[in-house]
C-alpha positions, -999 to 999 in steps of 0.1 A, spaced: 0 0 0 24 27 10 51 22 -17 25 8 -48 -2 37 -38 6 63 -8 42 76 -17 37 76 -57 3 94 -46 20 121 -24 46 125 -51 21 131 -77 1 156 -53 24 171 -27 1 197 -16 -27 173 -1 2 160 24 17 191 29 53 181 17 76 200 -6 71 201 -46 97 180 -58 86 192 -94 103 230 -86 140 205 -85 132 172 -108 104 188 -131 65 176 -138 83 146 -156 108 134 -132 81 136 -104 55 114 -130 84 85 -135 96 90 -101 65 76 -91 62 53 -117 96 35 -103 86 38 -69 68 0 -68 91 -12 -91 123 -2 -66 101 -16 -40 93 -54 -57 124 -58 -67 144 -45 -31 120 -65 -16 127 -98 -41 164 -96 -35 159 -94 3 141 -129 12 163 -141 -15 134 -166 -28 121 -164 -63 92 -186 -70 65 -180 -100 42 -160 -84 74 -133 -74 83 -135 -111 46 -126 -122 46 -92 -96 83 -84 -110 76 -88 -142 47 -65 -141 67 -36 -124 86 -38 -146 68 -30 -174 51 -6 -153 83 9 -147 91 11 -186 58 28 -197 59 52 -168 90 68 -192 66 80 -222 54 111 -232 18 102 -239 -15 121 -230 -51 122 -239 -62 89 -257 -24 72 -262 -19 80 -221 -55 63 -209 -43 33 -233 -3 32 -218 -23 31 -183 -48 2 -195 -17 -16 -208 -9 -35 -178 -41 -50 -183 -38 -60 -217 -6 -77 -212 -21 -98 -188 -45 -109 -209 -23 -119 -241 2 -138 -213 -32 -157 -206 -42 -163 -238 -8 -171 -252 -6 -197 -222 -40 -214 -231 -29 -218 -265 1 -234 -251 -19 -258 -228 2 -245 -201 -29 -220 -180 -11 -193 -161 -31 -195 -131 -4 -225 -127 24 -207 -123 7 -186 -96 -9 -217 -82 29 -223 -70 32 -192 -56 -1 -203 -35 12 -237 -21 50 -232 -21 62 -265 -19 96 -262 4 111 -290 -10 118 -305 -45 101 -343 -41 69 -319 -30 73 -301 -62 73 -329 -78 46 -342 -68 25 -307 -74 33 -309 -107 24 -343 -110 -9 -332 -97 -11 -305 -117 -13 -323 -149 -43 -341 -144 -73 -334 -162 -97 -327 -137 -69 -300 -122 -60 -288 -157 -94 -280 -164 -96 -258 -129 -64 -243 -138 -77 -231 -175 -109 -217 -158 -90 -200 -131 -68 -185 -160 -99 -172 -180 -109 -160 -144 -77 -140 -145 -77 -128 -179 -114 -113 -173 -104 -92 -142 -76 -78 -165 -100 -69 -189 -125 -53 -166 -101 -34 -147 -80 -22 -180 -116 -11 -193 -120 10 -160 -85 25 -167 -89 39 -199 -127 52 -193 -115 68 -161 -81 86 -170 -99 96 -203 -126 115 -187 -105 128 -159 -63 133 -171 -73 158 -196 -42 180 -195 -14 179 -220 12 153 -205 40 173 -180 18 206 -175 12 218 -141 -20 201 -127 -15 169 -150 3 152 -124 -25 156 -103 -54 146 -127 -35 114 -129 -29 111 -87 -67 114 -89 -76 90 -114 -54 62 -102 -69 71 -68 -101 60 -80 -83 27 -96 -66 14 -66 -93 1 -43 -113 -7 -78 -82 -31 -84 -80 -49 -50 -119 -54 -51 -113 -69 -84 -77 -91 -73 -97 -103 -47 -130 -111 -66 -115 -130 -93 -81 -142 -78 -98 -159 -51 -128 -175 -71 -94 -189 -89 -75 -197 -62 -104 -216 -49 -112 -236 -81 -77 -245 -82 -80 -258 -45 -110 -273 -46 -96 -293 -75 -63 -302 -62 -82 -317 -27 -107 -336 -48 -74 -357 -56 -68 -362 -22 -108 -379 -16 -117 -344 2 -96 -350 29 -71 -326 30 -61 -288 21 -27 -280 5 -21 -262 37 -28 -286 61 -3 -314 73 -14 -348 58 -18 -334 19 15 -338 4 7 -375 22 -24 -379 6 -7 -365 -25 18 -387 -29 -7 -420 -29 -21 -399 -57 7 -397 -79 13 -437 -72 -21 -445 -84 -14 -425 -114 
């Protein structure tokens, strides 16, 4: 929250926190990318630090990332409310390109979810993973995915169109945009939450189907129940 919303916020409108205009010293576009790094610096500081890089790291990196690239255009009106939708739409070709591929996203971050700590346990998820009844749960959960992108990038570009209406690097433009993606943020953890977890649960209602309904990835006796699983198959 602080470093993907609060402090790119304040940076972007200094006067609602009562801090100094960085813009008089770095200009109306060092402020905008400054703030467009911001939860890039942060992922990746934060990646380095526990030193642990599983699939579900790699999907949040490589997103700031290409946050971080698009934050250095010169774009406004139309072309700006698109760069800001763009997130989105990358999200849903990765999808897309995955189902084609027969490989559904969702698995990658399904990883992320369960973290096995060892290799035989990843093993074994994998083995899991590839059976149909879980491969079906993991293309759903990936269309699941892929719709939140498109309903949130739709939001983006309506909203910044009707409310960034300043030429890009203009005093007040900054602002506009601070005020936009204000609107955006709780819109987009309604909508993680919403879809993510309706595809986090048909992931995990799939995977403990496998086990005969009795256990939970989390709980102690899966990766037990899991492995009888893998021998019958």
């Amino acid at each position: 929250m602080a470093f993907t919303f609060v402090l790119p916020y304040a940076l972007l409108s200094p006067h609602l926190f009562h801090l100094p205009d960085l813009s008089q010293t770095l200009g109306n576009y060092g402020v905008y990318v400054l703030a467009g790094l911001l939860p890039t610096l942060y992922i990746v500081l934060d990646t380095l630090r526990r030193r642990m890089l599983n699939p579900f790291g790699i999907f949040l990196l490589a997103g700031a990332l290409s946050g971080a690239v698009v934050s250095f255009l010169r774009l406004d009106g139309v072309y700006f409310a698109l760069k800001d939708a763009s997130h989105s739409l990358l999200l849903v070709l990765a999808c897309l390109v995955s189902l084609l591929l027969r490989r559904p996203l969702f698995e990658f971050l399904f990883y992320g979810i369960v973290s096995p700590d060892t290799p035989a346990r990843a093993r074994q998820l994998s083995r899991a993973l590839a059976l149909p009844p879980v491969r079906r749960a993991l293309s759903w959960a990936t269309g699941l995915v892929a719709m939140k992108a498109v309903v949130l990038g739709l939001a983006s570009y309506f909203v910044t169109v009707r409310l960034v209406t300043l030429p890009f690097g203009v005093v007040g433009f900054n602002a506009q945009v601070a005020y936009a993606h204000a609107l955006l943020f709780p819109l987009a953890i309604i909508l993680d939450l919403l879809f993510y977890g309706a595809a986090a649960w048909l992931t995990l209602r799939a995977t403990r189907r496998l086990t005969g309904g009795r256990a939970w990835p989390w709980e102690k006796g899966f990766w037990d129940e899991l492995e009888g699983v893998s021998s019958r198959n």
